[in-house]
PyMOL Python script that loads the backbone (N, CA, C, O; Angstrom):
from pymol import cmd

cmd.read_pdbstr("""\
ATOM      1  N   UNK A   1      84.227 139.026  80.437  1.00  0.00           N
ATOM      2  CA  UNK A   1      83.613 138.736  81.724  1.00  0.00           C
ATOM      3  C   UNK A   1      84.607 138.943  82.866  1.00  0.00           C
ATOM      4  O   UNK A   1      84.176 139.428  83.912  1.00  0.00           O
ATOM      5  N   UNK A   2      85.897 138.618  82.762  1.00  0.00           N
ATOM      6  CA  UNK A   2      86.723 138.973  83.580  1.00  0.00           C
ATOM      7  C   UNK A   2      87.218 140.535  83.782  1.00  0.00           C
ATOM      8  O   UNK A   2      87.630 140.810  84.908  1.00  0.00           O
ATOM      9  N   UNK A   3      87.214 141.335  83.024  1.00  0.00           N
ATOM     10  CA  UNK A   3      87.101 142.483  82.610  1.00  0.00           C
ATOM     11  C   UNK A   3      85.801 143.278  84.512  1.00  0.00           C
ATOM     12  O   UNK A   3      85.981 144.195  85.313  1.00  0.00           O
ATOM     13  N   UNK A   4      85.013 142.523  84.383  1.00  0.00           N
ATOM     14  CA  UNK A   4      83.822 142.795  84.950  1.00  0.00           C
ATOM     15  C   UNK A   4      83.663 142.595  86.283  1.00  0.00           C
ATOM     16  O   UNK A   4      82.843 143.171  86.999  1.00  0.00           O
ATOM     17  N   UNK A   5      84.818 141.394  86.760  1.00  0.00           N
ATOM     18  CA  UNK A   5      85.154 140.904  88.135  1.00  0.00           C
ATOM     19  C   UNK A   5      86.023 141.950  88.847  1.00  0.00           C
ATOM     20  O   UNK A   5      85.868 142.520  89.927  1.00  0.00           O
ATOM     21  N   UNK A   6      87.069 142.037  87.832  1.00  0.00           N
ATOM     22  CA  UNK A   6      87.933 143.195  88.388  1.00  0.00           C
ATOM     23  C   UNK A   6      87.812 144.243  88.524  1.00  0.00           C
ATOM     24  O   UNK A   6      88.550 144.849  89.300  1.00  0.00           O
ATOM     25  N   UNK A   7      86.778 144.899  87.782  1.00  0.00           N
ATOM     26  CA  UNK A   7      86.159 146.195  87.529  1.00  0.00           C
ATOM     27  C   UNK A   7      85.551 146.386  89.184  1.00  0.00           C
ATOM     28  O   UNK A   7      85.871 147.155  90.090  1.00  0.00           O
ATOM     29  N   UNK A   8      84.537 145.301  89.076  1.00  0.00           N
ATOM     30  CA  UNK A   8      83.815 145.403  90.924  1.00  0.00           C
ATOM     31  C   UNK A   8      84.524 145.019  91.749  1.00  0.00           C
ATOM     32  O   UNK A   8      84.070 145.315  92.854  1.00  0.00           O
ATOM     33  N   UNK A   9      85.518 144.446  91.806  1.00  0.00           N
ATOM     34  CA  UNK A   9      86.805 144.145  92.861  1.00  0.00           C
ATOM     35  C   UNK A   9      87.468 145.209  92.938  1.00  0.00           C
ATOM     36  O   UNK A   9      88.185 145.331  93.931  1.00  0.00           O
ATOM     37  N   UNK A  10      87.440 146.385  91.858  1.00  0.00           N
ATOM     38  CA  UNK A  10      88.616 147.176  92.000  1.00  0.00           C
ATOM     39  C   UNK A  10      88.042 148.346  92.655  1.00  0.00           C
ATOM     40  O   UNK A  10      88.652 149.123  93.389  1.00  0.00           O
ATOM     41  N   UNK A  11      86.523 148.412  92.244  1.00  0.00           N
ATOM     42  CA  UNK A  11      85.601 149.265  93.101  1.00  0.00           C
ATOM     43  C   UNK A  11      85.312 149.447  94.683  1.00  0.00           C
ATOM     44  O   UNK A  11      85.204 150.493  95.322  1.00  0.00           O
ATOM     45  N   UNK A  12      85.219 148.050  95.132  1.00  0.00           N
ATOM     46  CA  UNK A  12      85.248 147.565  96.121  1.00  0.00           C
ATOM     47  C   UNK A  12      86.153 148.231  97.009  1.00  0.00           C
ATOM     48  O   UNK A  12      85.970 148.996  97.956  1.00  0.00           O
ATOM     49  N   UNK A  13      87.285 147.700  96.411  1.00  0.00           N
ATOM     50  CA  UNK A  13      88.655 148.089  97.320  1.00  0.00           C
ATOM     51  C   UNK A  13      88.716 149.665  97.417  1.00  0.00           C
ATOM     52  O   UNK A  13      89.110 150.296  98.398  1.00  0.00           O
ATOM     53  N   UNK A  14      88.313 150.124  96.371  1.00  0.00           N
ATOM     54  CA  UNK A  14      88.183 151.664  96.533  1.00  0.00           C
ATOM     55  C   UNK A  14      87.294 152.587  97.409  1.00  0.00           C
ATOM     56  O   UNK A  14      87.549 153.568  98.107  1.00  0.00           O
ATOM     57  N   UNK A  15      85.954 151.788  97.061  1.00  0.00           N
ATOM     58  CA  UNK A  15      85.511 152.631  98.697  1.00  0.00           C
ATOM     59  C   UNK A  15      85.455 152.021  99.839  1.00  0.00           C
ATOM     60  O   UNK A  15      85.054 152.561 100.869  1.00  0.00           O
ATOM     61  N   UNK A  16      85.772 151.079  99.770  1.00  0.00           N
ATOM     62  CA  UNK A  16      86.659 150.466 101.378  1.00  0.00           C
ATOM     63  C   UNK A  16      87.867 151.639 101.709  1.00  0.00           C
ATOM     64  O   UNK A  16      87.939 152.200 102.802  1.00  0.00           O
ATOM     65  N   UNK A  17      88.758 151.897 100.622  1.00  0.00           N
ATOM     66  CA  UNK A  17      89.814 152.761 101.170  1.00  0.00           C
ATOM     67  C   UNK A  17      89.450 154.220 101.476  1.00  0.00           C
ATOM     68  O   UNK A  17      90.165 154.895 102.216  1.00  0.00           O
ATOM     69  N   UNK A  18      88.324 154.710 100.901  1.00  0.00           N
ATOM     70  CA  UNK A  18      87.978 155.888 100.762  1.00  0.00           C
ATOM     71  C   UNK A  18      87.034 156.013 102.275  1.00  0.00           C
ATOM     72  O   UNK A  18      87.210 157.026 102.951  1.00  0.00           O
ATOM     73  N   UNK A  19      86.195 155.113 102.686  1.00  0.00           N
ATOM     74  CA  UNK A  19      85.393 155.522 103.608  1.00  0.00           C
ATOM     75  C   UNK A  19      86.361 155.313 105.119  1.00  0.00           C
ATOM     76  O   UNK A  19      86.075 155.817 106.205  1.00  0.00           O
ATOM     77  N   UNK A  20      87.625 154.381 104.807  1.00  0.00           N
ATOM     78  CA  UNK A  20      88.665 154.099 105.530  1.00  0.00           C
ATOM     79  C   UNK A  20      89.552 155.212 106.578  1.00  0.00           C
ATOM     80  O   UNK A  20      89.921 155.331 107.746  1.00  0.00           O
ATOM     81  N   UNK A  21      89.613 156.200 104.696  1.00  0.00           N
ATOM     82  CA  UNK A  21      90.381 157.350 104.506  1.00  0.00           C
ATOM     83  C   UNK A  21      89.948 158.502 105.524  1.00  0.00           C
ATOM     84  O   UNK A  21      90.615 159.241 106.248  1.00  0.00           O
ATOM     85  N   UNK A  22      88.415 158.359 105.277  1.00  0.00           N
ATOM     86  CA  UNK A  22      87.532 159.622 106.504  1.00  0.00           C
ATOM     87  C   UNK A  22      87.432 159.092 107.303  1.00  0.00           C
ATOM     88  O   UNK A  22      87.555 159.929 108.198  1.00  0.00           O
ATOM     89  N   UNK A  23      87.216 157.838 107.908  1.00  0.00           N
ATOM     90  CA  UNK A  23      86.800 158.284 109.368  1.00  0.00           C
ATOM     91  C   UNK A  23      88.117 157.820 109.980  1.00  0.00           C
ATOM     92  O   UNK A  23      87.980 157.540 111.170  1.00  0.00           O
ATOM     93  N   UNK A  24      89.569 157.631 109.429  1.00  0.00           N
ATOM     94  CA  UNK A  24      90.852 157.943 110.049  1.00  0.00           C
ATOM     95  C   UNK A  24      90.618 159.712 109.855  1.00  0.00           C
ATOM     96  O   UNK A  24      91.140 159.943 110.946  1.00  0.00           O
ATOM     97  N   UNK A  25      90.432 160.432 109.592  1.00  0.00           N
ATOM     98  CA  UNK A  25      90.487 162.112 109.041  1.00  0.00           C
ATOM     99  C   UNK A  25      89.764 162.402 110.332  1.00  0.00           C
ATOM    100  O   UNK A  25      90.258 163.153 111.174  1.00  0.00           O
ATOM    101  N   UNK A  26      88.736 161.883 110.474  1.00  0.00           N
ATOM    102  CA  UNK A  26      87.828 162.746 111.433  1.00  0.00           C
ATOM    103  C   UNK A  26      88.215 162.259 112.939  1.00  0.00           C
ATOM    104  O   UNK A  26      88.231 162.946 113.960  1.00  0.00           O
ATOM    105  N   UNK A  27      88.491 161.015 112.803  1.00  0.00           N
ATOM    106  CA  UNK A  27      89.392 160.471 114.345  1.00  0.00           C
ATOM    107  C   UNK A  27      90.712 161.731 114.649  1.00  0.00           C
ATOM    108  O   UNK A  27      91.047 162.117 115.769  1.00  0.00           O
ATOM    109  N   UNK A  28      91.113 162.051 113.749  1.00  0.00           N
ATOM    110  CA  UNK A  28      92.474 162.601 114.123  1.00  0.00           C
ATOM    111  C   UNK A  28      92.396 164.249 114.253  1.00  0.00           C
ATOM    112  O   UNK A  28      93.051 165.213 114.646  1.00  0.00           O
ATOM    113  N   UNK A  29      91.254 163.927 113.705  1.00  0.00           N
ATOM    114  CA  UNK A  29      90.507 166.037 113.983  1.00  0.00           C
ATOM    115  C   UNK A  29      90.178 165.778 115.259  1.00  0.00           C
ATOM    116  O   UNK A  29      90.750 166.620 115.951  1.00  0.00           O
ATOM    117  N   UNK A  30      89.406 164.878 116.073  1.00  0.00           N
ATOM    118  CA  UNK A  30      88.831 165.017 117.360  1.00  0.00           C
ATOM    119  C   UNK A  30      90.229 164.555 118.134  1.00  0.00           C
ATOM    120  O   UNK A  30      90.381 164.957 119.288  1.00  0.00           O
ATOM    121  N   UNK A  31      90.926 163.987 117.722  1.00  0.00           N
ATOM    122  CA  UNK A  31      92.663 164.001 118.862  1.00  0.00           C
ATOM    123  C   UNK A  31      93.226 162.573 118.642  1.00  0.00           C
ATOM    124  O   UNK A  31      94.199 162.221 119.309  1.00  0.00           O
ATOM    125  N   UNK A  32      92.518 161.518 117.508  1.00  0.00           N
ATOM    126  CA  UNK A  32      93.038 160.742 117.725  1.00  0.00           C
ATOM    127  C   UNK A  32      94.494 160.291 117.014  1.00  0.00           C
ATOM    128  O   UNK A  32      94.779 160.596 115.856  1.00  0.00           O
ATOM    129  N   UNK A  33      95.426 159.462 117.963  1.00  0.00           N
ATOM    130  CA  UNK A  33      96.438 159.228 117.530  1.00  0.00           C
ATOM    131  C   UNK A  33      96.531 157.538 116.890  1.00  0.00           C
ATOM    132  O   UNK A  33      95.806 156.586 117.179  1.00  0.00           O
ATOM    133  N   UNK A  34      97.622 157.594 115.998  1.00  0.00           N
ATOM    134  CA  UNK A  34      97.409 156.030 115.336  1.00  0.00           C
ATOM    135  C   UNK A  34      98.339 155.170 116.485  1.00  0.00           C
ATOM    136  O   UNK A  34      99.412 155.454 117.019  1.00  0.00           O
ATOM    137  N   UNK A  35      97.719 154.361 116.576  1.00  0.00           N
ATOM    138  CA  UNK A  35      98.408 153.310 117.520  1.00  0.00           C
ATOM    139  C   UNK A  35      98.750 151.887 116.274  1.00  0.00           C
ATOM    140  O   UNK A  35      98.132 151.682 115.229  1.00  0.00           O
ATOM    141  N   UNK A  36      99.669 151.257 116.720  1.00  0.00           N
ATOM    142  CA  UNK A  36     100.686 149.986 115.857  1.00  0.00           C
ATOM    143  C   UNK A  36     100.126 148.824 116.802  1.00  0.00           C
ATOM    144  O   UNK A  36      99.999 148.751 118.024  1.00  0.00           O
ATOM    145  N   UNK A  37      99.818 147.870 115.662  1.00  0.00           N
ATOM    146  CA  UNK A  37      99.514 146.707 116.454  1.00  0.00           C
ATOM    147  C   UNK A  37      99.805 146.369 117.760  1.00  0.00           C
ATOM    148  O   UNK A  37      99.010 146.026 118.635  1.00  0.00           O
ATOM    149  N   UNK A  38     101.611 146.550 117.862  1.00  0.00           N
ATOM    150  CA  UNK A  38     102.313 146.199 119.178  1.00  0.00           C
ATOM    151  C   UNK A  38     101.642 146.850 120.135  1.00  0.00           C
ATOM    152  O   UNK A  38     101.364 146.310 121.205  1.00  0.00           O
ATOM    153  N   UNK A  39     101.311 148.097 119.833  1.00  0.00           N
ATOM    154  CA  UNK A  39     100.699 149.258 121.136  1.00  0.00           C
ATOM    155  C   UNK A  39      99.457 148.785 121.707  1.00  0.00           C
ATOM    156  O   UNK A  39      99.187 148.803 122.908  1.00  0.00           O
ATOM    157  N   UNK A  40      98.761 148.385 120.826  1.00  0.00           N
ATOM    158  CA  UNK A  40      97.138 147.743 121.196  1.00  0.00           C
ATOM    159  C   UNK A  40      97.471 146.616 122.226  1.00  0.00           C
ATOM    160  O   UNK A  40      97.196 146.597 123.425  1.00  0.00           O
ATOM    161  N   UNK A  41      98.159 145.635 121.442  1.00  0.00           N
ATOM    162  CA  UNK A  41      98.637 144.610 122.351  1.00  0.00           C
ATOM    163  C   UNK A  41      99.105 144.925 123.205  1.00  0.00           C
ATOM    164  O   UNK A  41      98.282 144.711 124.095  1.00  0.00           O
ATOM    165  N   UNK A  42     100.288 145.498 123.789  1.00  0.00           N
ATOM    166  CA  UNK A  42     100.925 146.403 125.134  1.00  0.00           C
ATOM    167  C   UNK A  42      99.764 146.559 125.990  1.00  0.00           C
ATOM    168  O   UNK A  42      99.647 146.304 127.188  1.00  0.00           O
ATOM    169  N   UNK A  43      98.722 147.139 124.955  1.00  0.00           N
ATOM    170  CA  UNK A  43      97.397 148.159 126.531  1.00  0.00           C
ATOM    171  C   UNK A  43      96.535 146.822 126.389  1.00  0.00           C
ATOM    172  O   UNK A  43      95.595 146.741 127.179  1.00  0.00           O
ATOM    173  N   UNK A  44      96.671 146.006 125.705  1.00  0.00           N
ATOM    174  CA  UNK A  44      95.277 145.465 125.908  1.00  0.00           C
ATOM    175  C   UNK A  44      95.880 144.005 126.917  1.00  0.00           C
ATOM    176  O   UNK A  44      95.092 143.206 127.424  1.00  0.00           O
ATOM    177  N   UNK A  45      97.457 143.896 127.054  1.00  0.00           N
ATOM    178  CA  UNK A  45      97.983 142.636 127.997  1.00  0.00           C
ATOM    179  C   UNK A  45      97.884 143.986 129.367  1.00  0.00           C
ATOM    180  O   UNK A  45      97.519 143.600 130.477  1.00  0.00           O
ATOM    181  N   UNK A  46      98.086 144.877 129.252  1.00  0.00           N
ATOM    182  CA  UNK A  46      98.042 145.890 130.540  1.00  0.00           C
ATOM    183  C   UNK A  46      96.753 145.840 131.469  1.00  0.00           C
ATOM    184  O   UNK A  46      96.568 145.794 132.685  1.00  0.00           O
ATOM    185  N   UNK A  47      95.821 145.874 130.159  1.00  0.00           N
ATOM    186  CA  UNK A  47      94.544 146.011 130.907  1.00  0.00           C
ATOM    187  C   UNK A  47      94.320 144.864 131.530  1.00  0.00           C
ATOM    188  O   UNK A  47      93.822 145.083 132.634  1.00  0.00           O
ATOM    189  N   UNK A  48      94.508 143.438 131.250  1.00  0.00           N
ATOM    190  CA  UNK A  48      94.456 142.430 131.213  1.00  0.00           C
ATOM    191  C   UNK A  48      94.723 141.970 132.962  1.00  0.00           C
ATOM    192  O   UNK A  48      94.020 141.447 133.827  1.00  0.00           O
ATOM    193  N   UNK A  49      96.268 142.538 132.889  1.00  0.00           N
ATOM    194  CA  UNK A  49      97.341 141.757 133.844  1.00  0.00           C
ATOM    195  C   UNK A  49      96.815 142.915 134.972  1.00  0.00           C
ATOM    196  O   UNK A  49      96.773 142.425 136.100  1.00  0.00           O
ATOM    197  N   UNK A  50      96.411 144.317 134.920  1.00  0.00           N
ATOM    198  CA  UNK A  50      95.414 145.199 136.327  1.00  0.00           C
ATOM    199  C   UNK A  50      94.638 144.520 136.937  1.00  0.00           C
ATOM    200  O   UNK A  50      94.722 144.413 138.161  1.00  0.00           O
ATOM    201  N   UNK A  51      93.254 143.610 135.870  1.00  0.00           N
ATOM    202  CA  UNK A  51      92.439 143.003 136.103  1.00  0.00           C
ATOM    203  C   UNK A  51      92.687 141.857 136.731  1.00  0.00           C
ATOM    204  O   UNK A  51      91.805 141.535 137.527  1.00  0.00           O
ATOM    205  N   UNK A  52      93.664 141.078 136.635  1.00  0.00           N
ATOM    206  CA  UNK A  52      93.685 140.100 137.444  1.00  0.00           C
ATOM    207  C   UNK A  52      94.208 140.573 138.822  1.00  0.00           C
ATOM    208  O   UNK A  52      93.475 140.671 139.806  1.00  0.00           O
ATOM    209  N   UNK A  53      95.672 140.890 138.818  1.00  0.00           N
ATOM    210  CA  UNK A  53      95.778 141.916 139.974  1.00  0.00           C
ATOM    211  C   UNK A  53      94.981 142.383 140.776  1.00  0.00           C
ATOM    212  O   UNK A  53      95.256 142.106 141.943  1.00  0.00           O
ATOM    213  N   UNK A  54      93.943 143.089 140.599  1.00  0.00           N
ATOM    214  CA  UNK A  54      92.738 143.608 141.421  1.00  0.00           C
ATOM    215  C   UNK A  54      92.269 142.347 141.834  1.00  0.00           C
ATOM    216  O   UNK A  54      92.369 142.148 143.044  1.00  0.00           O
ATOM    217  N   UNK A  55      91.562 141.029 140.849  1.00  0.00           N
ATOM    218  CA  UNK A  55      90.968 140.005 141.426  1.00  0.00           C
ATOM    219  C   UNK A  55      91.960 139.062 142.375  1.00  0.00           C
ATOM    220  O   UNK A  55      91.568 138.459 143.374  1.00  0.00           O
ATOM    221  N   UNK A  56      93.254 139.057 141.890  1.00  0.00           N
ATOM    222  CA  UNK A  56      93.551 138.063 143.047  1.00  0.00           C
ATOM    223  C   UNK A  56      94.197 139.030 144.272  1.00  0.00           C
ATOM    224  O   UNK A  56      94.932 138.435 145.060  1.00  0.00           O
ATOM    225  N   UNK A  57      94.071 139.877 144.405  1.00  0.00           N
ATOM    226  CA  UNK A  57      93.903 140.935 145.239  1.00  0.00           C
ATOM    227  C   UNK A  57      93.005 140.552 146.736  1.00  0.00           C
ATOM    228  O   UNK A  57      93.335 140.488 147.920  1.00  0.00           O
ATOM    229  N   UNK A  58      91.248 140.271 145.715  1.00  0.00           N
ATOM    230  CA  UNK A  58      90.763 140.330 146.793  1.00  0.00           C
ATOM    231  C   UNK A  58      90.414 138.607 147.085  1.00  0.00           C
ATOM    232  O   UNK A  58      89.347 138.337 147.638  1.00  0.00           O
ATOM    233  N   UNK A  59      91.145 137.744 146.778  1.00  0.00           N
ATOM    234  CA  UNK A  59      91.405 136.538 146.968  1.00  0.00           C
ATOM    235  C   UNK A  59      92.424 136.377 148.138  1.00  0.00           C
ATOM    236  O   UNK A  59      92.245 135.791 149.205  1.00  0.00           O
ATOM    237  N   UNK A  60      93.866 137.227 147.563  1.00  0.00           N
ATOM    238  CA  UNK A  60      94.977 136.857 148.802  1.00  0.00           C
ATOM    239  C   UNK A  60      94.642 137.523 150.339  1.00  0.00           C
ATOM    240  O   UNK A  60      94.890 136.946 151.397  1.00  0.00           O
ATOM    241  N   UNK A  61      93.766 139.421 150.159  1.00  0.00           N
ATOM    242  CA  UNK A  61      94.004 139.693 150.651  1.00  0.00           C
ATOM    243  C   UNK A  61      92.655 139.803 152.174  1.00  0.00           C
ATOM    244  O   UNK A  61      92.679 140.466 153.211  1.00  0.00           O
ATOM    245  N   UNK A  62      91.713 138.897 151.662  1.00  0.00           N
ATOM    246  CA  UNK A  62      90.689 138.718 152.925  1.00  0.00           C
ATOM    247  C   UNK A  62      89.600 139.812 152.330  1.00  0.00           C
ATOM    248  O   UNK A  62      89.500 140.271 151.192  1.00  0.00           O
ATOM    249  N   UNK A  63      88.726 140.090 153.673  1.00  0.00           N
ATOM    250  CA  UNK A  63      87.403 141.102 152.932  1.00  0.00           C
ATOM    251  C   UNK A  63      87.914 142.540 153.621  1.00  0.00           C
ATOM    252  O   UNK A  63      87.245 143.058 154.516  1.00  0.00           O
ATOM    253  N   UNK A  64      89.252 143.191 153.090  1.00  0.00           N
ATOM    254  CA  UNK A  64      89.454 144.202 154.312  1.00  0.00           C
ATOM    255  C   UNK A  64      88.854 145.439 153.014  1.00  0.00           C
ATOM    256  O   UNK A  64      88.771 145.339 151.790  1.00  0.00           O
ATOM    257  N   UNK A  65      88.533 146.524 153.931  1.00  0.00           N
ATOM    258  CA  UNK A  65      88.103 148.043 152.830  1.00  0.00           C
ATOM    259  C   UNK A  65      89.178 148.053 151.281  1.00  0.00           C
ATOM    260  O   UNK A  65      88.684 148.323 150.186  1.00  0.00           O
ATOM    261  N   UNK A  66      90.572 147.736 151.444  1.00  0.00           N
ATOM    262  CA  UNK A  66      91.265 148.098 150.702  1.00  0.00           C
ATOM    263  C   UNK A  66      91.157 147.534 149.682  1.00  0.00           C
ATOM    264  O   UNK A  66      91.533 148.011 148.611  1.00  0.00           O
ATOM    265  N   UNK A  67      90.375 145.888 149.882  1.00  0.00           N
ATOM    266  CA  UNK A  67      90.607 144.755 148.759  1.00  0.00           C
ATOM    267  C   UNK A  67      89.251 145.088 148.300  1.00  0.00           C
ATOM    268  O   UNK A  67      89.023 145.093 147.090  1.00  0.00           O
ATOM    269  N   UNK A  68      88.134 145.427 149.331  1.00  0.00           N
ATOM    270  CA  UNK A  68      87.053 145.418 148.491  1.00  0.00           C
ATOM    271  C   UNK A  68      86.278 146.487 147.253  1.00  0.00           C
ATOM    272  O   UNK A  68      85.274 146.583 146.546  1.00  0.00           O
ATOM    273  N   UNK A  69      87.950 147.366 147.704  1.00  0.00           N
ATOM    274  CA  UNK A  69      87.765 148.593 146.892  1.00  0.00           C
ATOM    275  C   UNK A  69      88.478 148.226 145.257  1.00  0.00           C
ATOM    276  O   UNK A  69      88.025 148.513 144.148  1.00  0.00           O
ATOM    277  N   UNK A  70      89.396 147.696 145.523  1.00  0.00           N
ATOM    278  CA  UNK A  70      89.825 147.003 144.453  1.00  0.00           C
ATOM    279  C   UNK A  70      88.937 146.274 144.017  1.00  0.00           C
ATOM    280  O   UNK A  70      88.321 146.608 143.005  1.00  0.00           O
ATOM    281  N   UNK A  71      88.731 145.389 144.520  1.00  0.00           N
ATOM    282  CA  UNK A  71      87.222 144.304 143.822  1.00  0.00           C
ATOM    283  C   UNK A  71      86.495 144.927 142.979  1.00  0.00           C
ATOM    284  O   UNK A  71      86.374 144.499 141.831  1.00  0.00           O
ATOM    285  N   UNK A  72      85.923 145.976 143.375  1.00  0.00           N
ATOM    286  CA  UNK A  72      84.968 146.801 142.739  1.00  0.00           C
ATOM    287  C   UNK A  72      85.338 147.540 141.704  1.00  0.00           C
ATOM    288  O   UNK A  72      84.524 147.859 140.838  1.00  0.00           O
ATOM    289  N   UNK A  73      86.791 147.954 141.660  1.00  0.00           N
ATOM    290  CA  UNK A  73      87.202 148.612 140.489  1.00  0.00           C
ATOM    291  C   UNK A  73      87.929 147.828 139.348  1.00  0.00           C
ATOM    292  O   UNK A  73      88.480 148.315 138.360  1.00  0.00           O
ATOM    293  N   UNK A  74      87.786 146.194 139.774  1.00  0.00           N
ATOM    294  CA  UNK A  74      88.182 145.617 138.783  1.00  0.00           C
ATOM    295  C   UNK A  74      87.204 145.699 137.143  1.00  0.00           C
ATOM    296  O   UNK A  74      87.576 145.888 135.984  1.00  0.00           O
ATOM    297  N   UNK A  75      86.002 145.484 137.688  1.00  0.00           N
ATOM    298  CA  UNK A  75      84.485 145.531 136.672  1.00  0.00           C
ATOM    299  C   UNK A  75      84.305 146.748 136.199  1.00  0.00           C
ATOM    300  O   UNK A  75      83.536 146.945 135.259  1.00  0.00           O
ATOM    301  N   UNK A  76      85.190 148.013 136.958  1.00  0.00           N
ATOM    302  CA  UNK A  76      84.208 149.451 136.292  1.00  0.00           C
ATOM    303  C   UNK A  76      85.560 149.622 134.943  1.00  0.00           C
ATOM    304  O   UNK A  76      86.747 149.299 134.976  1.00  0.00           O
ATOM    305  N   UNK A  77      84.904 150.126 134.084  1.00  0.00           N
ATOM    306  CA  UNK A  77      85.674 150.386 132.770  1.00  0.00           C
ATOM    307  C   UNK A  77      86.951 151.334 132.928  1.00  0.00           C
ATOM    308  O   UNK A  77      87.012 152.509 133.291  1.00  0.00           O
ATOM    309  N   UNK A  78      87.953 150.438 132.536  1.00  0.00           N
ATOM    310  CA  UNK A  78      89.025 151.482 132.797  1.00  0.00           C
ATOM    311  C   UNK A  78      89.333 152.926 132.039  1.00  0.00           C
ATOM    312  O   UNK A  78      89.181 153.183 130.845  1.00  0.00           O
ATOM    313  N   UNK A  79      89.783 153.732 133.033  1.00  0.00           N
ATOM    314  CA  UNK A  79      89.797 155.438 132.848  1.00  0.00           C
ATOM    315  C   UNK A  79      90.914 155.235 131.614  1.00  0.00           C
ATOM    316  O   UNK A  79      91.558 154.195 131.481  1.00  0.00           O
ATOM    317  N   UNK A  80      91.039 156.409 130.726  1.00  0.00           N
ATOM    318  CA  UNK A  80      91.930 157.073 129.344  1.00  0.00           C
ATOM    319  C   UNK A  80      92.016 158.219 129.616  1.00  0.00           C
ATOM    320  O   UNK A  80      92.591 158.994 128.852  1.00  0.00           O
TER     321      UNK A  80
END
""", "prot")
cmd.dss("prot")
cmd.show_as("cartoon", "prot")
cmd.util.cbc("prot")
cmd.orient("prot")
């Protein structure tokens, strides 16, 4: 019976790695590059620390064109 656990555990893990395997293959045919935990984290405190920036932006800086342009580009999805 144990024979039978590991058998489907070992399956498991296999096409987990296999369907893993392609669509890293096909990411890297269309341009993608592998990014390391640290890197995600880097862009994703980046994106983070813009966003506030822009908002207390238009907090410090009154309702002038410049802040409200910022305002507005805090919400639109940032460009890649």
């Amino acid at each position: 019976m144990a024979w039978l656990v590991w058998t489907v555990l070992g399956l498991v893990v296999g096409v987990c790695l296999a369907v893993g395997w392609r669509y890293d293959r096909d990411a890297r045919r269309r341009g993608a590059t592998p990014h390391t935990g640290a890197a995600m984290g880097a862009d994703a405190r980046g994106r983070k620390l813009e966003t506030l920036r822009r908002s207390s932006q238009q907090v410090m800086g009154g309702a002038t064109p410049r802040s409200q342009d910022a305002h507005a580009q805090t919400w639109r999805r940032p460009t890649r």
